[in-house]
MIFI-361529 format. One record per residue (C-alpha): residue in one letter; x, y, z. Coordinates in pm, 1 decimal, padded with zeros to 6 digits. Layout:
BEGIN
  residuo        c1        c2        c3
        A         X         Y         Z
...
***
This chain:
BEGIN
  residuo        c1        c2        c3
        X   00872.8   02605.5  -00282.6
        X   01088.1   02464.6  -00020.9
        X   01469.2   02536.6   00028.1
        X   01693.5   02260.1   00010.1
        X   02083.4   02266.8   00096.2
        X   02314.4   02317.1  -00151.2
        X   02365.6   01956.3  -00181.6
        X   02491.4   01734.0  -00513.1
        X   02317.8   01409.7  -00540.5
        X   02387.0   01146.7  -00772.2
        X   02076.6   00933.8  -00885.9
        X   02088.0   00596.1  -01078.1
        X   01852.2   00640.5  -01347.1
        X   01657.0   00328.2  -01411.5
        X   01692.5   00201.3  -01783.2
        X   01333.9   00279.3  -01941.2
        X   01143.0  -00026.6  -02117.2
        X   01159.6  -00041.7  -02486.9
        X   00929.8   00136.8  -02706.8
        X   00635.8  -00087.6  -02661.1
        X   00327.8  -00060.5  -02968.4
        X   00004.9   00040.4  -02837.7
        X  -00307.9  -00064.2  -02976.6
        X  -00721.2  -00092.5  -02864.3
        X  -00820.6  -00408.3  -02834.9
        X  -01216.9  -00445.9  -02954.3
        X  -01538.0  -00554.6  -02781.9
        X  -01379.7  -00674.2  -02456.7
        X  -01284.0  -00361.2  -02345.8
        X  -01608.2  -00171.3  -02327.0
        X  -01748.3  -00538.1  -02192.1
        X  -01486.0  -00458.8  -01906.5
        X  -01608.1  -00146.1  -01867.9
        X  -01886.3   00124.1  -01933.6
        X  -01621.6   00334.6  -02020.9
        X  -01430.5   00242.8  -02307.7
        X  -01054.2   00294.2  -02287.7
        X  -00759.3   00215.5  -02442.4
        X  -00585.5  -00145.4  -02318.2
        X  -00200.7  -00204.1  -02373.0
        X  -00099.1  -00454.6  -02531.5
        X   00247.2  -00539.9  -02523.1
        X   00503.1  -00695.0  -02787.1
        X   00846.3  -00825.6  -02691.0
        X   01110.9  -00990.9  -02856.9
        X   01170.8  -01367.7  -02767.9
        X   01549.1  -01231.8  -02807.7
        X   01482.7  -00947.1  -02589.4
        X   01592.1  -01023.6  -02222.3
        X   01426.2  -00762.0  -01986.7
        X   01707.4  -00541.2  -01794.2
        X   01737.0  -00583.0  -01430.7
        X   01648.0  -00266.4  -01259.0
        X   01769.4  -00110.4  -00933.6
        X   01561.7  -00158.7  -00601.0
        X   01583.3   00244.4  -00538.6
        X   01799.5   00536.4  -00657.4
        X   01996.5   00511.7  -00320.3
        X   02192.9   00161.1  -00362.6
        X   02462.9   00271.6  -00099.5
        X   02218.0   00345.6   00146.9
        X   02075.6   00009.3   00121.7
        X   02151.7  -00265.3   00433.5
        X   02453.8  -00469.8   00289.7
        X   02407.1  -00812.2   00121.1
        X   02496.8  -01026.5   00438.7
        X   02160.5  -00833.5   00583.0
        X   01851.5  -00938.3   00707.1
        X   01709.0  -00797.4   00346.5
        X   01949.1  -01057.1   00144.8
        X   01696.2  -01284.2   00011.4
        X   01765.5  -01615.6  -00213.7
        X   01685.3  -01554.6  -00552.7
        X   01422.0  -01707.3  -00752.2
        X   01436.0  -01950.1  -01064.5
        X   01281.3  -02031.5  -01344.5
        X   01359.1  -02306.7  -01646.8
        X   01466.9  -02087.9  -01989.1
        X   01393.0  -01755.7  -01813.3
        X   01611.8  -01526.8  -01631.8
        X   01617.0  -01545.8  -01229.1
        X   01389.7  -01362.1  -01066.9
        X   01639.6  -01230.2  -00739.2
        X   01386.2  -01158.2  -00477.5
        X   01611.1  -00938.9  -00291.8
        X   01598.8  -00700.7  -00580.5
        X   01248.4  -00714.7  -00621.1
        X   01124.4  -00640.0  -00297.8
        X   01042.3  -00244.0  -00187.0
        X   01295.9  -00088.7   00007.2
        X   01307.8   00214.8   00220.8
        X   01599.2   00408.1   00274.7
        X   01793.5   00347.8   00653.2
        X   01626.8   00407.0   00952.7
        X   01853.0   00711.3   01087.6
        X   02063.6   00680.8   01447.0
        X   01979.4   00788.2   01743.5
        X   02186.7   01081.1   01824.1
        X   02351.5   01176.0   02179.8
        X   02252.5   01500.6   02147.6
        X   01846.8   01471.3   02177.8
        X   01704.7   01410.5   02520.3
        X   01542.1   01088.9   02660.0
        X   01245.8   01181.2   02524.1
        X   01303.9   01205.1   02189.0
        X   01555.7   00942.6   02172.7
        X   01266.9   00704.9   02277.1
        X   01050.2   00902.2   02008.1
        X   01315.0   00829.3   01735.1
        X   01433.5   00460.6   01797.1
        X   01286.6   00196.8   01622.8
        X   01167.0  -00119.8   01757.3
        X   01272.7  -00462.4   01830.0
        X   01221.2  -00675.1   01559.7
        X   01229.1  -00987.2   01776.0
        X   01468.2  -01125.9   01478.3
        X   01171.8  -01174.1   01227.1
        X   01247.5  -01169.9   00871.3
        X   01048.1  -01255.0   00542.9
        X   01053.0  -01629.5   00448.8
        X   00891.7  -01699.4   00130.7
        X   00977.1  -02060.4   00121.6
        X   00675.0  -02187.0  -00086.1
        X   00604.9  -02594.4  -00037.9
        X   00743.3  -02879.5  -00267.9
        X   00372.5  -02938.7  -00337.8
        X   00318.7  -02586.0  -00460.0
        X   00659.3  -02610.5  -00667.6
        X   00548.5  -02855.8  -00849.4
        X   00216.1  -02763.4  -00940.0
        X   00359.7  -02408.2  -01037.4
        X   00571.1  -02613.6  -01330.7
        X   00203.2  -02651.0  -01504.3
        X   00036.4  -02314.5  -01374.8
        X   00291.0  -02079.0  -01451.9
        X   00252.2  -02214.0  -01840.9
        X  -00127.1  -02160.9  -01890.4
        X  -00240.6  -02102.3  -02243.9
        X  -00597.2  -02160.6  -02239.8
        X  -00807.7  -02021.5  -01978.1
        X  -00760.4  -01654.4  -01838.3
        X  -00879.2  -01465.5  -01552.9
        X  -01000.6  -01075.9  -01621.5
        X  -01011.6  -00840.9  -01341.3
        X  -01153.8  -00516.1  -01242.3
        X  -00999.1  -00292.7  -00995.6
        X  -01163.5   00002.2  -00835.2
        X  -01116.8   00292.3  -00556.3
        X  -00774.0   00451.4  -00479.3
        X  -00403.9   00356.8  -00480.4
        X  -00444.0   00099.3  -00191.0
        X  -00733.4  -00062.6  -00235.9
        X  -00656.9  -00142.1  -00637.2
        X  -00350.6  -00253.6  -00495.0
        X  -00522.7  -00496.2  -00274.4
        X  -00741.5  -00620.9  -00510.0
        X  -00453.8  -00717.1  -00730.1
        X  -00264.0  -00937.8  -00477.1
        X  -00631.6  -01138.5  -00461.2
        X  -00647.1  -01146.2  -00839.2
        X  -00315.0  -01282.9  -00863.2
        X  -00403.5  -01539.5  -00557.6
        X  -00717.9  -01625.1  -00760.9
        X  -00599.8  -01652.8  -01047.2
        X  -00343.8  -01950.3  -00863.6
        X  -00647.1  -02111.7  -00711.4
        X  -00799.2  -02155.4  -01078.0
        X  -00473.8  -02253.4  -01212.4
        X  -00552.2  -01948.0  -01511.3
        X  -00350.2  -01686.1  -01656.4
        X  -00426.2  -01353.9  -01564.0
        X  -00447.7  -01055.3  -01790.4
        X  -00267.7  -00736.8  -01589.8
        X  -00571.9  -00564.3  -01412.7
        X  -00791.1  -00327.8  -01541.6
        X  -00770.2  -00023.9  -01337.0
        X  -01145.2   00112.2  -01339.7
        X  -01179.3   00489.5  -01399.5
        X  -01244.1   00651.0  -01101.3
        X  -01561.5   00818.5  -01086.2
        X  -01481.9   01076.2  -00774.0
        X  -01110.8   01178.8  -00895.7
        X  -01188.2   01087.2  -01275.2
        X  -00826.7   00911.0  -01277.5
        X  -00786.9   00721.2  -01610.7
        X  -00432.9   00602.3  -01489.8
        X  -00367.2   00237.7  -01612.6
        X  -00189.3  -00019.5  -01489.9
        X   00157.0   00020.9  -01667.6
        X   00115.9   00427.1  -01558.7
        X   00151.7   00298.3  -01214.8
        X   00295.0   00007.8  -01165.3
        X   00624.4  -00173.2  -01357.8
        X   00458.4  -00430.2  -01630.9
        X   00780.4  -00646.3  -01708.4
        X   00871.3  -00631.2  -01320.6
        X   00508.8  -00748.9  -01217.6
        X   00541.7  -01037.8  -01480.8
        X   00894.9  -01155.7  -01393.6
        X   00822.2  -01131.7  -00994.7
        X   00545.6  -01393.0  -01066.9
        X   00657.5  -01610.3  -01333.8
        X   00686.5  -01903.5  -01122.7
        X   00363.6  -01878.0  -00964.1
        X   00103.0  -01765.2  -01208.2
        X   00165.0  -01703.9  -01593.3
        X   00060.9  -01341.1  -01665.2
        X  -00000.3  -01120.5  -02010.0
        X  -00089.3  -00785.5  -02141.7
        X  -00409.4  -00890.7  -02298.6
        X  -00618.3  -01190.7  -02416.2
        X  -00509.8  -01420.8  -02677.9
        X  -00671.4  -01364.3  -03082.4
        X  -00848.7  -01632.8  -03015.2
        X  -01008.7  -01568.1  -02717.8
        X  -01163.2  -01198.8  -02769.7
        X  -01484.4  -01382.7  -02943.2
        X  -01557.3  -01510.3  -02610.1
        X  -01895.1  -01371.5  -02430.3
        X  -01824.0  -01429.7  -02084.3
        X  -02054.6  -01269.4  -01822.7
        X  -01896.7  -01004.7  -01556.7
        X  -01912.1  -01140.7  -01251.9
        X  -01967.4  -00847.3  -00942.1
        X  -02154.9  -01024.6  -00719.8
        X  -01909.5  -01238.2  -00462.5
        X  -01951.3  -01268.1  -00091.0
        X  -01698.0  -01121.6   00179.5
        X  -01466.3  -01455.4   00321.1
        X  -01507.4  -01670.6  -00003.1
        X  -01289.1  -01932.5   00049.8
        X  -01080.5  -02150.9  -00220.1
        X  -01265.7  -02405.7  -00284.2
        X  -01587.8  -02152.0  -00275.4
        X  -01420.4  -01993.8  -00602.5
        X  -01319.3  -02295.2  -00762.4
        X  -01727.6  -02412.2  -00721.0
        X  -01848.4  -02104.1  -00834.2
        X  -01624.4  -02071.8  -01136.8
        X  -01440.3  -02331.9  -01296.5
        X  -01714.2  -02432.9  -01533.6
        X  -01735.0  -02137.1  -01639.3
        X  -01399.7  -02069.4  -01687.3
        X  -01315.6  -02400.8  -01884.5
        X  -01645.0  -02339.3  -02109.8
        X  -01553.1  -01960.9  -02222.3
        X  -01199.9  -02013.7  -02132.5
        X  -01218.4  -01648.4  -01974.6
        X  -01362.0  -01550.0  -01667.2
        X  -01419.8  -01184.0  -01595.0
        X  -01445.6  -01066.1  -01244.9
        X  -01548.9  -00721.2  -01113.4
        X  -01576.8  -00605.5  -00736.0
        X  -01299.7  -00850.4  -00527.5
        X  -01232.7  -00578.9  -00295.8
        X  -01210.7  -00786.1   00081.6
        X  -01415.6  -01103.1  -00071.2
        X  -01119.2  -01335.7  -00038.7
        X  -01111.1  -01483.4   00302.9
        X  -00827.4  -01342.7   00510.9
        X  -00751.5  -01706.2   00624.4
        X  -00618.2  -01893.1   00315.6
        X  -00333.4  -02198.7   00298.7
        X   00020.1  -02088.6   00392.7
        X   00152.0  -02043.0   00031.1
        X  -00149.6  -01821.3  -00056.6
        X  -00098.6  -01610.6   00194.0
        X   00248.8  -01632.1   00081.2
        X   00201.6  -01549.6  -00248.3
        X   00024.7  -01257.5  -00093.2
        X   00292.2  -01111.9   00036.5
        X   00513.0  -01186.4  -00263.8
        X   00267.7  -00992.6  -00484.0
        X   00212.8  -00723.4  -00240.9
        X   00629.1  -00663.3  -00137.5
        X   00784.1  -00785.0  -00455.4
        X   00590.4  -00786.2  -00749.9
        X   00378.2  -00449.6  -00727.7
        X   00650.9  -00205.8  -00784.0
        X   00565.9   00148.4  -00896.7
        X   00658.1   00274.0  -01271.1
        X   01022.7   00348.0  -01258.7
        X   00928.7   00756.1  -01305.4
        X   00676.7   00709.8  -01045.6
        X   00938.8   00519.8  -00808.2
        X   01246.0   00772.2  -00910.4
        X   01073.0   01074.0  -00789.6
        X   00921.5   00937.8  -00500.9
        X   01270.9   00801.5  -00421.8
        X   01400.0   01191.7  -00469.2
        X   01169.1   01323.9  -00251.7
        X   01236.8   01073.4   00006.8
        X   01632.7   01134.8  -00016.3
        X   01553.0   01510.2   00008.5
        X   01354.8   01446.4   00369.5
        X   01601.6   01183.1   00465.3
        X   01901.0   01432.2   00407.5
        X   01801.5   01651.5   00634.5
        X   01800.5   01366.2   00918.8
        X   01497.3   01179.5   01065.0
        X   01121.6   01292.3   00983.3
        X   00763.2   01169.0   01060.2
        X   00537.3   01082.8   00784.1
        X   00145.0   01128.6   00870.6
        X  -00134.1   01004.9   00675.2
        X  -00410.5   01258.2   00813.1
        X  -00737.2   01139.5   00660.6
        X  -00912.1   01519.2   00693.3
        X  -01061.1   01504.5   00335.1
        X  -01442.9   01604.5   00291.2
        X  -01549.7   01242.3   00153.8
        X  -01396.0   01130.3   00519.3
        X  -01560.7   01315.7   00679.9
        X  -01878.2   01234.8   00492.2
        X  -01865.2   00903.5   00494.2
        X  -01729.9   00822.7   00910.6
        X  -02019.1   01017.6   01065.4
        X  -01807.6   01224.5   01242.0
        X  -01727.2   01625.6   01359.7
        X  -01426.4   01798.7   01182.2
        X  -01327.5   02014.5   01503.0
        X  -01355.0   02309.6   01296.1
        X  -01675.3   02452.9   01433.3
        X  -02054.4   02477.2   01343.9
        X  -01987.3   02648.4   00988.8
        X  -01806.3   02323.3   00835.1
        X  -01997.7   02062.9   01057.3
        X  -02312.8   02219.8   00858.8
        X  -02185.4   02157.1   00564.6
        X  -02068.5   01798.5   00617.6
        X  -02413.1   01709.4   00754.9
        X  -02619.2   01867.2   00486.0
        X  -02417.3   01651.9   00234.3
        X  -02494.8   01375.0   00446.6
        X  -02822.4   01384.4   00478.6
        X  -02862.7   01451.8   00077.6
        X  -02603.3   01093.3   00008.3
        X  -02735.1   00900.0   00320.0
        X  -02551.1   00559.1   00120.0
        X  -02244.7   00778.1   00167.3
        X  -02194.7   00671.4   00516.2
        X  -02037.0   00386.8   00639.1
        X  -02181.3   00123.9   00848.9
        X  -02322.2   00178.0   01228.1
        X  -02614.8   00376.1   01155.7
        X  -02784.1   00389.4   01487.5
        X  -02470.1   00516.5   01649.6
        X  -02460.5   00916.2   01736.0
        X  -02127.9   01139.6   01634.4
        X  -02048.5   01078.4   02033.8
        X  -02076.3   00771.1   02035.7
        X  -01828.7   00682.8   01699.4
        X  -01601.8   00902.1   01870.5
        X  -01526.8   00713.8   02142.4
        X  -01550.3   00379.2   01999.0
        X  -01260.2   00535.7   01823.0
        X  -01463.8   00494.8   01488.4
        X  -01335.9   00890.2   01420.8
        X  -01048.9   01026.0   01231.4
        X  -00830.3   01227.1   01474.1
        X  -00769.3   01607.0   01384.2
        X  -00502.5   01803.5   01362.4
        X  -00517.4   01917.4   01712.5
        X  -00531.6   01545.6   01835.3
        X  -00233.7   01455.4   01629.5
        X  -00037.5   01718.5   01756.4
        X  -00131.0   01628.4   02102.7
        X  -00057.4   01302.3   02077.0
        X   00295.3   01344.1   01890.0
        X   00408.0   01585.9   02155.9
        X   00302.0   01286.4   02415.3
        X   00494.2   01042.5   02285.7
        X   00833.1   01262.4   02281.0
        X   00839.7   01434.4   01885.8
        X   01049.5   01725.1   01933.0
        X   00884.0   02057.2   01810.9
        X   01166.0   02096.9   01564.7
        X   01066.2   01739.0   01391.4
        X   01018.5   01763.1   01024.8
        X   00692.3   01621.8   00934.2
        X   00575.3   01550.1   00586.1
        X   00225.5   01486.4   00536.2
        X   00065.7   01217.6   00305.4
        X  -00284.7   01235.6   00199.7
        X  -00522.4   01463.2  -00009.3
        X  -00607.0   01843.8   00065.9
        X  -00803.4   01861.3   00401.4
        X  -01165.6   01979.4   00454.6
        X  -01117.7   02389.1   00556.3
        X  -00802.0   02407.3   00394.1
        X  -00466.0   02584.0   00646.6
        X  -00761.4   02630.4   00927.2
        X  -00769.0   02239.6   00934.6
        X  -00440.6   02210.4   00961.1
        X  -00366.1   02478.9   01185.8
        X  -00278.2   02305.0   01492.1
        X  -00058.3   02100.0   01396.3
        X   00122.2   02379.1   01263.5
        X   00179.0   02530.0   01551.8
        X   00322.7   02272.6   01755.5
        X   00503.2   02102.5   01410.5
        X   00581.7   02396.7   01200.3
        X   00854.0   02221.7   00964.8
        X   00513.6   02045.9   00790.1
        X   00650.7   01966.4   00419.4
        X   00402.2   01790.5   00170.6
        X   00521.0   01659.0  -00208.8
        X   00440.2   01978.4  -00318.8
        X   00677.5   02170.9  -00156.5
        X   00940.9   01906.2  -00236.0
        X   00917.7   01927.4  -00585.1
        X   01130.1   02098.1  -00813.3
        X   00970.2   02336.9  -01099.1
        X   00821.0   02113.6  -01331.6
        X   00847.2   01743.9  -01145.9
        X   00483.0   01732.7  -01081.7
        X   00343.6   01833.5  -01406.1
        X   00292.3   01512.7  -01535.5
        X   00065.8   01330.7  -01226.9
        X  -00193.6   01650.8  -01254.6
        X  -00499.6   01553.6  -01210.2
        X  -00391.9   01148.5  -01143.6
        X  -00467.8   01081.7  -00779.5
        X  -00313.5   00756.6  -00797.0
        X   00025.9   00833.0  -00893.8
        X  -00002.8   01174.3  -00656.6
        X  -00113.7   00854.9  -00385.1
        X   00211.5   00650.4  -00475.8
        X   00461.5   00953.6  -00439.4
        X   00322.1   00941.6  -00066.7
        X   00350.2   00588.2  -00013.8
        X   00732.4   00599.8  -00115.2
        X   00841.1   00880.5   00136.4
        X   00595.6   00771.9   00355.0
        X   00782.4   00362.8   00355.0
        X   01114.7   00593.7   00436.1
        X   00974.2   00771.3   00708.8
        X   01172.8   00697.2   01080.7
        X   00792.6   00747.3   01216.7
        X   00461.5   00668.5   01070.5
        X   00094.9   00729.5   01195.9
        X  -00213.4   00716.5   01018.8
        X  -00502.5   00940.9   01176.1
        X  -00729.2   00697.5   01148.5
        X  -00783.5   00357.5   00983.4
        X  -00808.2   00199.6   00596.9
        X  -00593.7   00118.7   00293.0
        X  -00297.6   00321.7   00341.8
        X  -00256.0   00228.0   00687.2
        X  -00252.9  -00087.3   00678.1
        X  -00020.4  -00156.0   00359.7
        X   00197.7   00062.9   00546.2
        X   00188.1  -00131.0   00859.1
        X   00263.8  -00412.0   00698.0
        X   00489.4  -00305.1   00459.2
        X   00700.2  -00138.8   00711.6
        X   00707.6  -00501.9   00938.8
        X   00810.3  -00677.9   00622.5
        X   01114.6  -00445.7   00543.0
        X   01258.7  -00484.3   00921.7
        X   00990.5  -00361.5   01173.4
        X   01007.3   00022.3   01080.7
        X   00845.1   00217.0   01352.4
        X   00465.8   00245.1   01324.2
        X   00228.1   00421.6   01568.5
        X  -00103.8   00311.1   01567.4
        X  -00324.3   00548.4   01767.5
        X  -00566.2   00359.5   01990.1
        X  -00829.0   00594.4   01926.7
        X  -01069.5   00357.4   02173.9
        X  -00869.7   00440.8   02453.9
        X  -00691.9   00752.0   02426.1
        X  -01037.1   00965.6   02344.7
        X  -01167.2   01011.2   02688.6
        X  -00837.2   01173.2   02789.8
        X  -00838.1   01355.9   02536.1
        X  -01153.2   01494.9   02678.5
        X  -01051.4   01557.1   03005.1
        X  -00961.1   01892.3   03103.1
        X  -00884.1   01733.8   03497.0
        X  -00565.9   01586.7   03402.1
        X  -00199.5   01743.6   03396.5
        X   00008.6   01778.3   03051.7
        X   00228.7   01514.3   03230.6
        X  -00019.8   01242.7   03327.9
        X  -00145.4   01311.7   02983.5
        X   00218.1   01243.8   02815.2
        X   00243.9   00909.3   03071.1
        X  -00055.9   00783.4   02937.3
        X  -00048.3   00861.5   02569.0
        X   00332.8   00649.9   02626.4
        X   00192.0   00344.0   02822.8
        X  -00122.4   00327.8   02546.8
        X   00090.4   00283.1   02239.4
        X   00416.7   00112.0   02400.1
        X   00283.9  -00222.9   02212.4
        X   00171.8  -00015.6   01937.3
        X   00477.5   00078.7   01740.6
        X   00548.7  -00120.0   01465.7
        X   00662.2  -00442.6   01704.6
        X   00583.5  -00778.0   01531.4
        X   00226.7  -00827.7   01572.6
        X   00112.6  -01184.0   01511.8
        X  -00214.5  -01249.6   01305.5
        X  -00288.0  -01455.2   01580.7
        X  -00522.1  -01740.6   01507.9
        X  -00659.0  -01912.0   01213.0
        X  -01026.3  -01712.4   01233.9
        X  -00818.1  -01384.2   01287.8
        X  -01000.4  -01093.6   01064.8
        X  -00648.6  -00978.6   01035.4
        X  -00480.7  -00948.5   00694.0
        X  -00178.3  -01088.4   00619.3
        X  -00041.9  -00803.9   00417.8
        X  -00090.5  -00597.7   00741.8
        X   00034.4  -00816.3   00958.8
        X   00302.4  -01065.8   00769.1
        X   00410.3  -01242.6   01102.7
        X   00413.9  -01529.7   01110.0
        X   00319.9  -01631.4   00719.6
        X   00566.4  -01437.8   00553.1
        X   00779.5  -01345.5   00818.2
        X   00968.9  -01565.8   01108.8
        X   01270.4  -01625.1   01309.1
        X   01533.0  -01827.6   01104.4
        X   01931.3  -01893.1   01124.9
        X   02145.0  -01887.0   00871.8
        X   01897.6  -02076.2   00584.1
        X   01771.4  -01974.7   00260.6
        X   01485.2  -01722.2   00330.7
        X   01301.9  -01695.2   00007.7
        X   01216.0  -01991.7  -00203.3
        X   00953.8  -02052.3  -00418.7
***
């Protein structure tokens, strides 16, 4: 258990929902999936008017109103505004740099330019309008399936949402699949705020808790087969018809189907649903906002994502450092699940390595965090699930980081007890100290990292280190070079890696917009309204 200062914090507790009736809803569930579950199906009061919550436990940490975070709020005829400021994620304050470190770690700890980007949401007048009719939809309804972990359901929600705007249907909240590898039976409402989800999106797409009476008759096929960059007017081809026959439409397997390269105001509306609408359960939210304030009162940390999990391993083709006893054991499972790994299958370990296809290690992180100026005595708290070889994997960084804290050792007796055995909520508790984090860096590549990234740019350009794995490898390699040439190089890699705005470039770019929000969500503006919709 870790010691904390003697310190008295006050938290704003976030008013629970009301006492909502549960109930199964028949055949459509077990048509959703092969494992029947309960779905929730909310009731609320036409008198009932939902109570506006709190962005975070920490409102006088928060930038001011006058900010680049003040947002215009949001509208809607006979329902109450949606204020976008309010809605959107926010991390606690980047920290000062103090006179007392060197030059080294000043540079380490200082965040980046911003270039004076800042979100702007301001949907068209064409999109306004036809929002009056889609954000009332009674008729036709879009199902949808999420799978894998925290991240990727998440992203697969911000393209149901976006498809469920290009068919002009409502959509039922998502059906979180159970997880067959962490057996997670988590719904949506365990992880993510129902009524805030709905009010976020009111204007753009009308959503509910479940299907209508009169549409659970319907016998609508599950659709799983979609190909990767489908394009609007590809899903409006493919399922309109049958969507206006069954009036429900059931799809399965979105994950990275949507094109990256959609109209402005869907990529837009990606970023609302992605920043705004998709905020965690308030207990999932308050903790993670405690354990945040408990790193951030202690002054500035680093938050690392290390991706040093067997499955990784597994699945990237690569060496876990540790020696020939766990590289055995890593290719024998290989070799028994070849469909476990993950594309370039003619390509040898040394060869992903240095097309920086690898995870870095513990000992590589290290390295390169002492390179780019983290002083030893940096607290570091590290995000992801238990690493392959247990303290030996982690051993390295230990000994040039030794103030390593993880969510466990933040807790408090009892605070855990309920996410046991839920990945996903044990996933969202690092994603909230991780967004609060002075310093981020991901080890190597995928979900997390890039919601992160992204999420980090939208909230004011928070620094982000993304290791240029490519690049820095063969130095990593070579024993011929000096600790200081090392350190100069490591710093003149990733001086245009660090959370600066990075544009999505051009209109083929394979970029996502919810990793890089510049210049769709984000841009430079003077004194105008910033979100609209």
């Amino acid at each position: 258990m870790a010691r904390h200062r003697n310190i008295k914090n006050s938290f704003i507790t976030v008013i629970p929902s009301p006492l909502f009736t549960l109930f199964r809803v028949s055949p459509l569930t077990s048509l959703l999936n092969k494992t029947p579950r309960s779905h929730r199906l909310v009731f609320v009061s036409q008198n009932l008017v939902p109570c506006p919550c709190p962005l975070t436990s920490f409102p006088t940490l928060l930038p001011p109103p006058n900010s680049h975070l003040s947002l215009a709020s949001l509208s809607t005829k006979n329902q109450e505004p949606v204020v976008l400021s309010r809605s959107a994620t926010v991390p606690l304050p980047a920290h000062a740099v103090s006179r007392n470190m060197t030059k080294e770690e000043a540079e380490f700890w200082a965040q980046p330019d911003g270039e004076g980007y800042r979100p702007c949401l301001d949907f068209s007048i064409l999109y306004r309008k036809a929002s009056a009719k889609i954000s009332k939809e009674k008729h036709r309804f879009l199902v949808v399936v999420v799978s894998g972990g925290l991240n990727q359901q998440k992203n697969q929600i911000v393209d149901a949402v976006v498809i469920a705007r290009i068919l002009e249907a409502a959509l039922v909240v998502p059906v979180l699949e159970i997880n067959q590898i962490w057996k997670d039976e988590s719904e949506f409402s365990d992880i993510f705020d129902v009524d805030h989800f709905k009010r976020t999106l009111q204007a753009d797409v009308r959503v509910v808790s479940s299907l209508p009476s009169t549409h659970l008759s319907s016998k609508p096929t599950i659709n799983t087969r979609m190909p990767l960059n489908v394009s609007p007017l590809w899903i409006r081809t493919k399922f309109l018809t049958e969507l206006n026959k069954e009036g429900v439409l059931i799809l399965k397997g979105i994950d990275s189907k949507l094109s990256k390269n959609l109209p402005l105001d869907l990529q837009k509306l990606r970023c609302k649903v992605a920043f705004h609408a998709l905020r965690f359960a308030a207990p999932i939210q308050e903790l993670g906002d405690r354990f945040a304030r408990r790193m951030w009162i202690e002054g500035p940390y680093i938050a690392l994502h290390l991706r040093l999990e067997k499955d990784v391993w597994v699945r990237t083709g690569c060496l876990t450092g540790l020696g020939p006893e766990y590289d055995d054991i890593i290719r024998k499972i290989r070799e028994s699940r070849p469909r476990l790994l993950t594309g370039r299958l003619n390509m040898t370990y040394t060869q992903r390595r240095l097309a920086g296809l690898c995870p870095l290690n513990a000992l590589e992180v290290a390295r390169l965090l002492k390179a780019l100026g983290a002083p030893r005595t940096a607290r570091v708290y590290r995000a992801g699930g238990e690493p392959f070889g247990g303290a030996k994997a982690l051993q390295a960084l230990m000994g040039e980081f030794p103030n390593v804290v993880t969510k466990e050792m933040l807790a408090r007796e009892g605070e855990l007890s309920p996410y046991v055995n839920r990945p996903s909520a044990m996933a969202a508790l690092d994603y909230i100290v991780s967004l609060s984090s002075d310093v981020f860096l991901p080890s190597h590549g995928g979900n997390m990292g890039r919601a992160m990234q992204g999420h980090r740019a939208y909230v004011g350009h928070r620094k982000f280190v993304k290791p240029d794995k490519r690049e820095m490898i063969a130095f990593f390699e070579d024993a011929s070079i000096s600790e200081a040439e090392f350190r100069s190089i490591m710093r003149k890699l990733h001086s245009r890696y660090q959370g600066q705005p990075e544009k999505r470039t051009n209109k083929r770019s394979t970029r996502d917009v919810i990793a890089y929000p510049v210049p769709e969500c984000m841009c430079r503006h003077s004194n105008r309204p910033l979100l609209r919709s």
